[in-house]
Each structure stands twice: as structure tokens, then as C-alpha cells.
C-alpha positions as CSV (number, residue, x, y, z in Angstrom):
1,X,0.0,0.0,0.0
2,X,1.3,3.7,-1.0
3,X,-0.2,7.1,0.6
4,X,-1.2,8.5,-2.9
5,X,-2.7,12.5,-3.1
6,X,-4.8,11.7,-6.6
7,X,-5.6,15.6,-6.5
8,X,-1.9,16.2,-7.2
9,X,-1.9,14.0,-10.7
10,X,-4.9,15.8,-11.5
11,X,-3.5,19.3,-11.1
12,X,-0.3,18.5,-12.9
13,X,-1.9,17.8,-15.9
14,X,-4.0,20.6,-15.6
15,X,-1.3,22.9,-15.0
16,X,0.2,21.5,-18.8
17,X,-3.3,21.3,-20.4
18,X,-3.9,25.1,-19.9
19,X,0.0,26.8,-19.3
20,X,0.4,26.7,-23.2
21,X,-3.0,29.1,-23.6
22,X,-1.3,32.1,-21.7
23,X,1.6,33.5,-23.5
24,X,2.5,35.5,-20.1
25,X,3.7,33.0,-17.9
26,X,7.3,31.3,-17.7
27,X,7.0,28.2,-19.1
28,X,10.0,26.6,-16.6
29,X,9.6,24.0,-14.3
30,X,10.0,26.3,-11.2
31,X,7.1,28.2,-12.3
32,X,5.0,24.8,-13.5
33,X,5.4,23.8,-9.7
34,X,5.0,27.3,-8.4
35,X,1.6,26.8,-10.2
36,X,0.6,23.6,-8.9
37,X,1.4,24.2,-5.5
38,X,-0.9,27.6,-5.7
39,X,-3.7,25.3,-7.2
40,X,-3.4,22.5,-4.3
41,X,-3.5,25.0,-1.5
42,X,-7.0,25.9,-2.3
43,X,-8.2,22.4,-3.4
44,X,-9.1,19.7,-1.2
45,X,-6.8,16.6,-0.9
46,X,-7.9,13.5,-2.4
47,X,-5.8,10.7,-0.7
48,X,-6.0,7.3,-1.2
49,X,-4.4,4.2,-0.3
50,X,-6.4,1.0,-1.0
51,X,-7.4,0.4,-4.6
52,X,-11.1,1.3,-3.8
53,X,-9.9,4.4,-2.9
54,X,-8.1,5.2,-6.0
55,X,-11.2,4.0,-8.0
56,X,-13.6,6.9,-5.5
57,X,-10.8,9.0,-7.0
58,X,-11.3,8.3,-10.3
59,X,-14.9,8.5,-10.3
60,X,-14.8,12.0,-8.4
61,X,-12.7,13.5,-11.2
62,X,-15.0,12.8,-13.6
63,X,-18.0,15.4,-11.9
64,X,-18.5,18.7,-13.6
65,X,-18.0,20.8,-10.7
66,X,-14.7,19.1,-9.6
67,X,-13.2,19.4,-12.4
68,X,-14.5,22.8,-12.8
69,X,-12.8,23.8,-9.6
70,X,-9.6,22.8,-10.5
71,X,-9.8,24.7,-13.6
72,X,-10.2,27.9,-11.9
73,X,-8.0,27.2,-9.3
74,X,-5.1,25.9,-11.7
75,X,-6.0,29.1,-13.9
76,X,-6.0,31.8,-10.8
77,X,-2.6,29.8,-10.2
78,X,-1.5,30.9,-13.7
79,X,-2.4,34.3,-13.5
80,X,-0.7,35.0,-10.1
81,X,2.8,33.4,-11.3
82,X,2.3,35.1,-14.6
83,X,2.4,38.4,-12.8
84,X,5.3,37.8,-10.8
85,X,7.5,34.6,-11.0
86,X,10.0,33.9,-8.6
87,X,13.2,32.6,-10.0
88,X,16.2,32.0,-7.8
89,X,19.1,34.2,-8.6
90,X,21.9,32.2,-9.9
């Protein structure tokens, strides 16, 4: 058995689905994680560690409205890292 946060996955590819649409935000993988980890602090967790709980997962991301909320929240993400991006100074 592995602890698995399913709502992670799910952002991640969210992040890539929609990053290519704005032509504002840094396309690096500091700013793709800054992104996610925006998105997943307003999101709830969806944890799983049996496979019946991965399969609840599955089925959840499949609703309108969930799917819809991580949307917004992956696009708000976007939007605030587009504005100002935090790169480490080398």
C-alpha cells in the first residue's frame, strides 16, 4: 500500500493542459510547480491508499463541478505566477 494524493496527478496535468493558452507565464519547471502548489492549496486533498480508494478518485474527477474547480484554481494559479514569477538568482 502507498499514501497517494490523486488531486496532485490531476493538477499536474491541468497545469500543462492550460499553461500553453497564456503567452505570459514562464514556461520553466520552477514556475509549473509554483503553479501547482498555488492550485493545491485551495483544493481539497484526495488521498488514497487502497485500490477502492483510488477508483472513489477516479470517479470524483470525472464530476463537472470538480473538475471545474480545478480549472479555476489551476488558472487563478497561472495568472498569479504570470504576474510575478519567482526565480532564484543564480
Amino acid at each position: 500500500m502507498k499514501l497517494h494524493n490523486h488531486m496532485e496527478d490531476l493538477v499536474l496535468s491541468y497545469v500543462d493542459k492550460l499553461s500553453p493558452q497564456f503567452d505570459s507565464v514562464c514556461k520553466c519547471e520552477k514556475c509549473r510547480l509554483d503553479i501547482a502548489a498555488l492550485a493545491l492549496n485551495n483544493l481539497p486533498g484526495m488521498y488514497s491508499v487502497t485500490e477502492i480508494g483510488e477508483v472513489y478518485s477516479k470517479i470524483k474527477e470525472m464530476e463537472a463541478q470538480y473538475v471545474a474547480d480545478v480549472i479555476k484554481e489551476v488558472t487563478r494559479a497561472i495568472e498569479i505566477v504570470s504576474i510575478k514569477p519567482i526565480h532564484e538568482n543564480k
